[in-house]
BAPA-932419 format. One record per residue (C-alpha): x, y, z; residue number from 1. Coordinates in Angstrom, 1 decimal. Example, Ala and Ser with C-alpha at 12.3 -4.5 7.8 and 13.67 -1.06 7.14 Angstrom:
// BAPA-932419
@X 12.3 Y -4.5 Z 7.8 k 1 .
@X 13.7 Y -1.1 Z 7.1 k 2 .
This chain:
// BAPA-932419
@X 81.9 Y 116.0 Z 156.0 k 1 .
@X 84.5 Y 115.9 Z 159.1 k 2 .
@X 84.6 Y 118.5 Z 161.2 k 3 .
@X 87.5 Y 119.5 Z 163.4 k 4 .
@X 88.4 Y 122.0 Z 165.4 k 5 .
@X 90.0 Y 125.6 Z 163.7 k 6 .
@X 92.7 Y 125.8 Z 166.4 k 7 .
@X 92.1 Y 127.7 Z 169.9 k 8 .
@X 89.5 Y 129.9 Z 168.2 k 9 .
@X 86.4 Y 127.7 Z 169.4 k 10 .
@X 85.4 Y 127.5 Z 166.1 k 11 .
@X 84.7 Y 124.2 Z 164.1 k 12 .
@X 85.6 Y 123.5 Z 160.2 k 13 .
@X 85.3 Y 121.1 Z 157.5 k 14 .
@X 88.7 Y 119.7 Z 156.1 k 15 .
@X 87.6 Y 120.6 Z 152.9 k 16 .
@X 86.8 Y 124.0 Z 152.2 k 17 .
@X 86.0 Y 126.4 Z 149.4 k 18 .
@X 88.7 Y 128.7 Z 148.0 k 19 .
@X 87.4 Y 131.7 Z 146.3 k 20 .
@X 90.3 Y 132.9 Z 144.1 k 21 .
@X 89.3 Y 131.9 Z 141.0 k 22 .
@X 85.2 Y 133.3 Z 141.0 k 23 .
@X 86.9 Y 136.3 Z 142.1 k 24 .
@X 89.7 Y 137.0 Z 139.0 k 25 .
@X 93.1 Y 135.5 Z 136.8 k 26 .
@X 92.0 Y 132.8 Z 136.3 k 27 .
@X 90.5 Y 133.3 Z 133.3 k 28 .
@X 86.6 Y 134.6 Z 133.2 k 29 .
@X 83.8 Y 133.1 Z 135.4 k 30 .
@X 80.9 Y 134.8 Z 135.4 k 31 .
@X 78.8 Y 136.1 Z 137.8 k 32 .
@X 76.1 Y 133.4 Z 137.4 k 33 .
@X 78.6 Y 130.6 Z 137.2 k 34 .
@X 80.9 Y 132.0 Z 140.5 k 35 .
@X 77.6 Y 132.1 Z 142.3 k 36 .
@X 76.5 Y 128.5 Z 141.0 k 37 .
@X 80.1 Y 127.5 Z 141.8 k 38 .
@X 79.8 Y 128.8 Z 145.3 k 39 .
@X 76.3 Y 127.0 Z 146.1 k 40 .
@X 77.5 Y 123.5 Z 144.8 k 41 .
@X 80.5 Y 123.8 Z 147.2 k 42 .
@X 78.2 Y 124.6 Z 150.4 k 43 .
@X 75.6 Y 122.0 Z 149.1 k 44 .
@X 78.4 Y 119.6 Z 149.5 k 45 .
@X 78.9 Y 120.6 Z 153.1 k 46 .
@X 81.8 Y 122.6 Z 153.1 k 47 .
@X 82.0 Y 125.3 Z 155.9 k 48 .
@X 84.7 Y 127.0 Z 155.3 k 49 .
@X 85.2 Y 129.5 Z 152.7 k 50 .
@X 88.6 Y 131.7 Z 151.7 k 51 .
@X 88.9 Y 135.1 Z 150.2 k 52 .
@X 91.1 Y 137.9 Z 150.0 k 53 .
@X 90.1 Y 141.4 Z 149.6 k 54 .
@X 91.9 Y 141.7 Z 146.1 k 55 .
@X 90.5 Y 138.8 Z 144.5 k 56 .
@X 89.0 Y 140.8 Z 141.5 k 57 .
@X 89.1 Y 143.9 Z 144.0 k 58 .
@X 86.2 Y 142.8 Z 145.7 k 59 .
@X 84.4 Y 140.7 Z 143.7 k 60 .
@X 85.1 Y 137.6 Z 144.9 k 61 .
@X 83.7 Y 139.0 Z 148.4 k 62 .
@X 81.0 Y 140.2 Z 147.3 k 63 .
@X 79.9 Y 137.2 Z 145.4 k 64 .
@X 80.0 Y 135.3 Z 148.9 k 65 .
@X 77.6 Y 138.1 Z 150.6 k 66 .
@X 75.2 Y 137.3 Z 147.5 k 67 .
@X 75.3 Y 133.3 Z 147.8 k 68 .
@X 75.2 Y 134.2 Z 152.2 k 69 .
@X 72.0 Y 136.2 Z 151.7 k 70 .
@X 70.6 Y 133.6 Z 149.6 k 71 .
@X 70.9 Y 131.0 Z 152.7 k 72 .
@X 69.5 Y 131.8 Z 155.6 k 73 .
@X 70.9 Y 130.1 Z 158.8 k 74 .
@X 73.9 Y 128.9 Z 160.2 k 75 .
@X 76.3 Y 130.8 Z 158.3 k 76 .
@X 79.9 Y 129.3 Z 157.4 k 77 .
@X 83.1 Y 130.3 Z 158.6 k 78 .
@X 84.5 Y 133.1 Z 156.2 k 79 .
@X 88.0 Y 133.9 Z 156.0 k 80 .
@X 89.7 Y 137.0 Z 153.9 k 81 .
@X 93.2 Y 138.8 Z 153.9 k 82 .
@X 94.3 Y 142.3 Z 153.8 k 83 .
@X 97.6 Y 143.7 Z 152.9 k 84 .
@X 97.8 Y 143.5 Z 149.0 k 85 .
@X 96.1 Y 146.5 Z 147.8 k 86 .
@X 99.5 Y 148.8 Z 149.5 k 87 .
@X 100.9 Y 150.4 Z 146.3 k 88 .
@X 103.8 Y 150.2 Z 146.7 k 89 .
@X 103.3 Y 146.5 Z 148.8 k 90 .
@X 106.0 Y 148.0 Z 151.0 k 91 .
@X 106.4 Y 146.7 Z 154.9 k 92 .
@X 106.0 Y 149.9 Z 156.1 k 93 .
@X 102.4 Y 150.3 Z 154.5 k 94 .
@X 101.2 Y 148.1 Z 156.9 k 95 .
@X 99.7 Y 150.0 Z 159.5 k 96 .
@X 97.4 Y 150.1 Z 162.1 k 97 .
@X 95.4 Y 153.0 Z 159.8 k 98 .
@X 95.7 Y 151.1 Z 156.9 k 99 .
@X 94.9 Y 147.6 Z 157.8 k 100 .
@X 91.5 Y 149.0 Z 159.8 k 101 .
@X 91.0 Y 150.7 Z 156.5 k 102 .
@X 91.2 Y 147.4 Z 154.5 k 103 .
@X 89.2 Y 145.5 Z 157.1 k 104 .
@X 86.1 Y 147.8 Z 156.8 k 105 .
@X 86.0 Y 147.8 Z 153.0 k 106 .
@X 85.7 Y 144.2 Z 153.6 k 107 .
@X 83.3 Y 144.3 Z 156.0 k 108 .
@X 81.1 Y 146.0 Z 153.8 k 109 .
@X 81.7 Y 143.7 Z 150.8 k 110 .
@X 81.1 Y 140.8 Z 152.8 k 111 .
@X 77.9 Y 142.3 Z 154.4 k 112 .
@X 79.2 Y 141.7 Z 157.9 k 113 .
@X 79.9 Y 143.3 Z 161.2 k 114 .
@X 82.6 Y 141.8 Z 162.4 k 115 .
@X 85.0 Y 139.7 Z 160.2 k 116 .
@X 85.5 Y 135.8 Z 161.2 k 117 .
@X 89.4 Y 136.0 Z 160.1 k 118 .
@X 91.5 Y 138.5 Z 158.5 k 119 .
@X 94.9 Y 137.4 Z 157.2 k 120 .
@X 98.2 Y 139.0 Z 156.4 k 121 .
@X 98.3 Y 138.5 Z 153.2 k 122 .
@X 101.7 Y 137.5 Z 151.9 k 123 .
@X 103.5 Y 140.3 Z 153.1 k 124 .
@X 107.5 Y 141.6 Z 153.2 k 125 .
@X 108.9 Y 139.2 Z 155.4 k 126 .
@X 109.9 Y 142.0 Z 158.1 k 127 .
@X 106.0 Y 142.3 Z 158.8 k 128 .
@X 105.7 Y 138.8 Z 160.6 k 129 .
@X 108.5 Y 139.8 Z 162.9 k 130 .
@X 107.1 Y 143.5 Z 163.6 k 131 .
@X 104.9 Y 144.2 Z 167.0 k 132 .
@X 103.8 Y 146.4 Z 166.0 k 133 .
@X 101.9 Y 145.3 Z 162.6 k 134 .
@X 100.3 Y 142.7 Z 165.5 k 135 .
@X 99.4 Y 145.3 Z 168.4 k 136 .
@X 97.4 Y 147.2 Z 165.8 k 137 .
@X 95.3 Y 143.6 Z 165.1 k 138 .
@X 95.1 Y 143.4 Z 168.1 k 139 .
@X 93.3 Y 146.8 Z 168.8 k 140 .
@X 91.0 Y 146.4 Z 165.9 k 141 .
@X 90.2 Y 143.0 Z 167.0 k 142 .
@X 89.3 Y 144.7 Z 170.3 k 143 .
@X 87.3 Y 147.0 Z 168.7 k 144 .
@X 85.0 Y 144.0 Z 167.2 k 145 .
@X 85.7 Y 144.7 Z 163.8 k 146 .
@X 87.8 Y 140.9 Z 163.3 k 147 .
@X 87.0 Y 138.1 Z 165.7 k 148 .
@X 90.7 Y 136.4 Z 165.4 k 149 .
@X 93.4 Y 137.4 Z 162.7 k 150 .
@X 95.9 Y 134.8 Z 161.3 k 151 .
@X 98.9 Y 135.0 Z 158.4 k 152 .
@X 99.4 Y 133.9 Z 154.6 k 153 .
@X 102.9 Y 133.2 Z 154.0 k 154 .
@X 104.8 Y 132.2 Z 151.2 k 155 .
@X 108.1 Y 130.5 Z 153.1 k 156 .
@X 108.5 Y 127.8 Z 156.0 k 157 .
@X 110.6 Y 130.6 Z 157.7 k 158 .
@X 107.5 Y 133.1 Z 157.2 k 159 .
@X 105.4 Y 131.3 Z 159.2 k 160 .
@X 107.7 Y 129.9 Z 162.1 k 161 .
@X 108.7 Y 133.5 Z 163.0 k 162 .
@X 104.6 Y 134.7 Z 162.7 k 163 .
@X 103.6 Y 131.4 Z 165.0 k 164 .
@X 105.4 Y 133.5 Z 167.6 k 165 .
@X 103.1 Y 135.8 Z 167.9 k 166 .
@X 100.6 Y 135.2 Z 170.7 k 167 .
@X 97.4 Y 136.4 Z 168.5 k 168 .
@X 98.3 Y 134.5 Z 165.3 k 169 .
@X 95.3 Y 131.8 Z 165.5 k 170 .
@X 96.2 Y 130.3 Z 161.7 k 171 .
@X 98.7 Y 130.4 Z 159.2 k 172 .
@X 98.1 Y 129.6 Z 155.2 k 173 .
@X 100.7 Y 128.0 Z 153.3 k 174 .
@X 101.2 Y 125.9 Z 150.0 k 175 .
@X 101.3 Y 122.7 Z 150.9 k 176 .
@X 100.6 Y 119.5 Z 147.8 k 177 .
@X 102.5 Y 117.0 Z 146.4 k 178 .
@X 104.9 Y 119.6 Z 144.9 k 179 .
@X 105.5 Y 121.6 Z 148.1 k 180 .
@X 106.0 Y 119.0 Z 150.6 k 181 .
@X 108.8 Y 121.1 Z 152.7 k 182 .
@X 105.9 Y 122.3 Z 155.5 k 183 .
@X 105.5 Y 118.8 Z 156.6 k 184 .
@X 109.0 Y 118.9 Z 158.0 k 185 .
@X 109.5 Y 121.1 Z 160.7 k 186 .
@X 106.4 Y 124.0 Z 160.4 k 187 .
@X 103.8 Y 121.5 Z 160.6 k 188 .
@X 105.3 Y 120.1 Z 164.4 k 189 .
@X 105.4 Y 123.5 Z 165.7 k 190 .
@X 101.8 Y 124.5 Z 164.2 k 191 .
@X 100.5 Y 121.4 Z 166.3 k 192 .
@X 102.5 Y 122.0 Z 169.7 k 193 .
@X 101.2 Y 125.9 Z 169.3 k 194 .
@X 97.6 Y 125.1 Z 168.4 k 195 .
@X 97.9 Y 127.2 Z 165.1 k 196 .
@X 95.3 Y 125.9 Z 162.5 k 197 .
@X 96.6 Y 125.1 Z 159.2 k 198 .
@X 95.4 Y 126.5 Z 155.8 k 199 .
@X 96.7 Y 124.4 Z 153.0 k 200 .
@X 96.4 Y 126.5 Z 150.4 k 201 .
@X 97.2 Y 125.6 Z 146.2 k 202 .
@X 96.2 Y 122.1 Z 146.5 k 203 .
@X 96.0 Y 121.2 Z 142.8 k 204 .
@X 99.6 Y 123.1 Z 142.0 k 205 .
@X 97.3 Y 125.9 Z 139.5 k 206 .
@X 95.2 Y 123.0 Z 138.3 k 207 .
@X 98.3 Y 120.7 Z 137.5 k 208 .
@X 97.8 Y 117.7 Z 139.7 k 209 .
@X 94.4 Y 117.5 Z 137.7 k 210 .
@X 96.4 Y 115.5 Z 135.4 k 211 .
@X 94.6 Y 117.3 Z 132.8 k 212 .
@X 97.1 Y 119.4 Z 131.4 k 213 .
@X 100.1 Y 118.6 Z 128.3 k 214 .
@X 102.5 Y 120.8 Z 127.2 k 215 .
@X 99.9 Y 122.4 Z 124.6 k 216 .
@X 97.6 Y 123.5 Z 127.2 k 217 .
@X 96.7 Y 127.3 Z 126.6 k 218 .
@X 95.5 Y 130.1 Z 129.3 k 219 .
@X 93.8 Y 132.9 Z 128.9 k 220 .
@X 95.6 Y 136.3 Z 128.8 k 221 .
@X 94.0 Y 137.6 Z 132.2 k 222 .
@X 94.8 Y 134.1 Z 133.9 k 223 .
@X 98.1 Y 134.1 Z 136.2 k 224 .
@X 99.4 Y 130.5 Z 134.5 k 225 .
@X 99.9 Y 132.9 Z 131.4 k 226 .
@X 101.1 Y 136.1 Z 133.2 k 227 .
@X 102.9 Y 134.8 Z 136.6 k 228 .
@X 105.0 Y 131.6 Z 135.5 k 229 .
@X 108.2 Y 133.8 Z 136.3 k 230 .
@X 107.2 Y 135.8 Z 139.3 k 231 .
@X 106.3 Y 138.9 Z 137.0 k 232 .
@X 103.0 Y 139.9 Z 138.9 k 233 .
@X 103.3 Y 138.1 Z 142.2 k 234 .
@X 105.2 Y 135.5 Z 144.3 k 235 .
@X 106.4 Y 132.9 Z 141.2 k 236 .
@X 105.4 Y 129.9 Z 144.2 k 237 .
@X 101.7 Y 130.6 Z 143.9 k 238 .
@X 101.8 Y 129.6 Z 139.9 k 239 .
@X 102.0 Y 126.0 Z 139.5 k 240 .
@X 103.7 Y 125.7 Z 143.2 k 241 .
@X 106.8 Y 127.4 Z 141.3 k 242 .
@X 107.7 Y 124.1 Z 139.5 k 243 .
@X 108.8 Y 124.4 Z 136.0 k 244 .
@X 105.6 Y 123.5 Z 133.8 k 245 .
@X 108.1 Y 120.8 Z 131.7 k 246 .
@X 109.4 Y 119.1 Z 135.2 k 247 .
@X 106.0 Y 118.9 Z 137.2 k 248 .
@X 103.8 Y 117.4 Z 133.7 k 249 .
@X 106.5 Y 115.1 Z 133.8 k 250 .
@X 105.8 Y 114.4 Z 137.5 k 251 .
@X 102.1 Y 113.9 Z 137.3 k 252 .
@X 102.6 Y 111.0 Z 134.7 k 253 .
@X 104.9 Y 109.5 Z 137.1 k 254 .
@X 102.1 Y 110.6 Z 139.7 k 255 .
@X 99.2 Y 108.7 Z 137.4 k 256 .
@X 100.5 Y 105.3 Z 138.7 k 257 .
@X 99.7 Y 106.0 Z 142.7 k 258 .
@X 96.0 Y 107.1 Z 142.2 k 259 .
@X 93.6 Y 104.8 Z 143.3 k 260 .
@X 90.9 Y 103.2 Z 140.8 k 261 .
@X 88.4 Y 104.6 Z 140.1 k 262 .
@X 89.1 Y 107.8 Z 141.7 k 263 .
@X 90.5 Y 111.2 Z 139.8 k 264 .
@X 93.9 Y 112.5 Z 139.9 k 265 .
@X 92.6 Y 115.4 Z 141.7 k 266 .
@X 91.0 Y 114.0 Z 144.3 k 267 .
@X 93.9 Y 111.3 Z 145.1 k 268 .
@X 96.0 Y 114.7 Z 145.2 k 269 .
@X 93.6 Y 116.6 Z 148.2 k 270 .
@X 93.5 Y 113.3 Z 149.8 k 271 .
@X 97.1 Y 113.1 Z 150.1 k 272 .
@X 96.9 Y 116.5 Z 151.8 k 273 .
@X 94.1 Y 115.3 Z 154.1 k 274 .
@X 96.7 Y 112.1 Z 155.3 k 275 .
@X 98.6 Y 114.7 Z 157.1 k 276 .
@X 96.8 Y 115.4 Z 160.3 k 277 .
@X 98.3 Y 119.1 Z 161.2 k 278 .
@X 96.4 Y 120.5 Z 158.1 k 279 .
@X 93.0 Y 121.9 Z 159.8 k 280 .
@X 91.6 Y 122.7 Z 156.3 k 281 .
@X 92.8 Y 122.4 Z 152.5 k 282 .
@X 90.9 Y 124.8 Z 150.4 k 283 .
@X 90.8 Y 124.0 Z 146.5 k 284 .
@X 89.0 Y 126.1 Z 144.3 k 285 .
@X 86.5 Y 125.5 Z 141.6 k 286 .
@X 85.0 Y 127.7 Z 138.4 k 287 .
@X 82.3 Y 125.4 Z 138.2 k 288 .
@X 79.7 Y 123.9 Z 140.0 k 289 .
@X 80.9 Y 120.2 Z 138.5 k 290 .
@X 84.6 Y 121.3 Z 140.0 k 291 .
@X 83.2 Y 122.0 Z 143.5 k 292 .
@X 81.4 Y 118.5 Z 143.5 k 293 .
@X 84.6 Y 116.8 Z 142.0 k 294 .
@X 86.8 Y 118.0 Z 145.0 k 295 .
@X 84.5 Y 116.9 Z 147.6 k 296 .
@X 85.0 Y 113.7 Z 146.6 k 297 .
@X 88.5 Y 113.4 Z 148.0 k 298 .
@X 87.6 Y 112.9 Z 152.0 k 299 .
@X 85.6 Y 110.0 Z 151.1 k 300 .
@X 87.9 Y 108.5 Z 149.8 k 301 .
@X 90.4 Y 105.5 Z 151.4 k 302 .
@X 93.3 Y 106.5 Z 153.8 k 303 .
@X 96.2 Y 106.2 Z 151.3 k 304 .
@X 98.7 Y 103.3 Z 151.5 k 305 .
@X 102.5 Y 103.5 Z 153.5 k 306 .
@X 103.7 Y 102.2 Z 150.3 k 307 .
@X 101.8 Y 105.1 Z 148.1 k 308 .
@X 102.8 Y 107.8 Z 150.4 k 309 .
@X 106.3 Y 106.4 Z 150.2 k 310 .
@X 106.0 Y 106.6 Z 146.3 k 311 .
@X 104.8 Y 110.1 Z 146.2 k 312 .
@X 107.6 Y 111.0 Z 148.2 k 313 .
@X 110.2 Y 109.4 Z 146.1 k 314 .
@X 108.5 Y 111.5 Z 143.2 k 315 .
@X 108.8 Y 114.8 Z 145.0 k 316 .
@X 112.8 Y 114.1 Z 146.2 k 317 .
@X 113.9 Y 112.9 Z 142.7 k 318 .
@X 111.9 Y 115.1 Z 140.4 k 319 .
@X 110.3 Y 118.0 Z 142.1 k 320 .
@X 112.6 Y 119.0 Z 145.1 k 321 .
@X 115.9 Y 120.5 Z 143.3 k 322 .
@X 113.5 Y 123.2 Z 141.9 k 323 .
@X 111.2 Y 124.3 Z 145.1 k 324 .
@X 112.9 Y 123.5 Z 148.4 k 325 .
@X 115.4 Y 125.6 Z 148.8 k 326 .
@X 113.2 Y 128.7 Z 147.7 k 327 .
@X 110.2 Y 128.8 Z 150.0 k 328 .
């Protein structure tokens, strides 16, 4: 697989990388031997970048990636996680210098590490991105060598414009697929002129650019497509992008015409992401080894046509646009 550089940090990544969401929890059950298989088939395929977050099944997901580490000796891949979620209330003023160093070492100890590769915000109150002093504390932890560079998860365009200003922010994660195409016009220049690495982030829209959902499809009770479709436990955006499930089925048939032969509806999706050249590293997930294997598929595959991206953009402004772009 490519590998590029991961901003200013001196670090290198694949353009494909492993998100570890759904071994970790909602999205339905994965067990331990299956997350861990899942895991294995993603690094086999030559992915080096894995993300986490320190409430994905309150640990578990981290602690599943010490297990697979420890059972590969060598060159290690670049692990990222976030910090910020597990405030109750998830208040601004929770985060603190005391608090985030308090999140970072339970982290470090489920990830069996010293010092962290990346820590993100994750997601927080907008005021956060803007506060100095939410950054001088990274800063002080990252001096102590608990975090070797710190970056942001943000749910809007104007989230991560404001935290780009910010001399320590190394990367910023957003949602960017053929549903969320709003990055591409004015965060994505900036990212590039500031050296910011790019975390695209929901690739697949929840699993709907699959193409292998209809209207009947059925979630389990403990996966967020069956709790989150109206914001009730979390931002609405990170469910199926925050496209009505009607509208966006709708705009995958439309969608099935522009994917190459012979190639899978997911796979023509991440390689659309991969056309744009300010995303460092798009990071599907996968409950399954087969998954894992599946997604890597997309960077082989040919540069997409002018004419298709054209088509998939058409798609977006007609269909998809009146119900996202004004929100994040």
């Amino acid at each position: 697989m490519q590998s590029i550089p991961f901003g200013r940090t001196g670090r290198m990544t694949t353009r494909l990388g492993f998100g570890a969401w759904a071994i970790g929890g909602t999205w339905g059950e994965v067990s331990l031997k299956d997350a861990k298989a899942t895991l294995h088939a993603a690094l086999d395929e030559g992915m080096t970048f894995i993300d986490t977050a320190d409430v994905y099944g309150d640990g578990r997901s981290e602690r599943i990636i010490r297990e697979v580490l420890a059972e590969r000796p060598g060159a290690g891949p670049f692990v990222a996680t976030k910090a910020g979620r597990r405030l109750s209330p998830h208040m601004a003023e929770g985060y603190t210098g005391a608090n985030l160093e308090a999140f970072i070492d339970r982290s470090l100890l489920n990830l069996g590490v010293e010092r962290l590769d990346l820590v993100q915000l994750h997601c927080p109150p907008t005021p956060v991105y803007s506060d100095p002093a939410v950054f001088a504390a990274l800063n002080e932890i990252k001096r102590k060598g608990k975090i070797a560079d710190y970056g942001v998860s943000v749910e809007t365009v104007e989230e991560a414009r404001t935290a780009i200003r910010q001399p320590g922010v190394v990367s910023v994660q957003i949602i960017y697929n053929l549903f969320r195409m709003k990055p591409s016009e004015v965060f994505f220049p900036e990212a590039r002129a500031a050296d910011v690495a790019v975390i695209a982030r929901v690739p697949l829209a929840s699993g709907l650019l699959t193409g292998k959902m209809t209207k009947d499809s059925q979630f389990a009770a403990d996966d967020h497509r069956s709790f989150n479709r109206n914001g009730e436990a979390f931002d609405k955006g990170e469910t199926f992008s925050g496209v009505p499930f009607e509208v966006a089925l709708e705009a995958v048939e439309e969608l099935r015409a522009l994917v190459p032969v012979g190639a899978t509806m997911a796979a023509f999706a991440l390689r659309w992401i991969l056309m744009e050249d300010a995303v460092t590293v798009v990071i599907p997930g996968a409950k399954s080894p087969a998954q894992a294997q599946a997604n890597a598929v997309a960077e082989g595959l040919p540069a997409l046509s002018g004419d298709v991206m054209l088509a998939a953009r058409d798609i977006y402004d007609r269909r998809v646009k009146p119900h996202v772009h004004g929100s994040w």
